[in-house]
N, C-alpha and C positions, 0 to 999 in steps of 0.2 A: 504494500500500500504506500503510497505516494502523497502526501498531505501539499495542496498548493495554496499558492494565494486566494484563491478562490472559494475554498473554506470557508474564509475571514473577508467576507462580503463588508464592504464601505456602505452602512444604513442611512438610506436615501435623508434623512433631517440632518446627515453630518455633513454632508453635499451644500454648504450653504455658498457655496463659490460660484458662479460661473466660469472662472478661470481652471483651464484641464489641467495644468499647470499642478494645482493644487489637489486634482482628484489622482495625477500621477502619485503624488508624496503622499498618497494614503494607501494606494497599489501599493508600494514602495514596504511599507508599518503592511501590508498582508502576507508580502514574502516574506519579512522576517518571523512573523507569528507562525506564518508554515514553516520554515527552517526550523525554530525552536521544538513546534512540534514533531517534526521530523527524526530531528534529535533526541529528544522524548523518549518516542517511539521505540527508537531504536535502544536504547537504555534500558527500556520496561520489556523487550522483546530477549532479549537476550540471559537477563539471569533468570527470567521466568520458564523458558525451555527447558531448562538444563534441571529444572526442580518437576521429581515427579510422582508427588505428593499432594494430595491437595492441605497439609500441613506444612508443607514445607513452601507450600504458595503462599499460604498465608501469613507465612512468616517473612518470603523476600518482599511479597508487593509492598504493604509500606515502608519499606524502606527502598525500596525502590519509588516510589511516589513520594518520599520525601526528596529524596535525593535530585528529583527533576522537577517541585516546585518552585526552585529559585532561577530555571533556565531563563536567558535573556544573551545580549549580544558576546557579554565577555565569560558566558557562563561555560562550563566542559559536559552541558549536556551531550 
């Protein structure tokens, strides 16, 4: 699975521009929110396989959900 910008749709009352200018630089804030989640993803994807338990899930997921709440630009999601 593939998370894009398109996900993270720009809701039409934040649109208060007519300059495209500025609905790019919110395109812009969706690719990132995809990347992050991408990252995420891929994070949560990984030590959860490898467990094949559903106690031993339940003991990676939150910490694995912790660990990719603070994801953003300089994060090692």
């Amino acid at each position: 699975m593939v998370i894009t910008g398109a996900s993270f749709p720009t809701p039409d009352f934040i649109k208060v521009s007519p300059n495209p200018d500025v609905w790019d630089q919110h395109a812009r804030f969706a690719e990132i929110q995809a990347d992050g989640a991408n990252r995420a993803l891929a994070r949560l994807d990984v030590p959860l396989d490898d467990v094949s338990t559903v106690d031993g899930r339940a003991q990676a997921f939150p910490h694995r959900t912790a660990s990719t709440s603070t994801w953003g630009p300089s994060s090692n999601c």
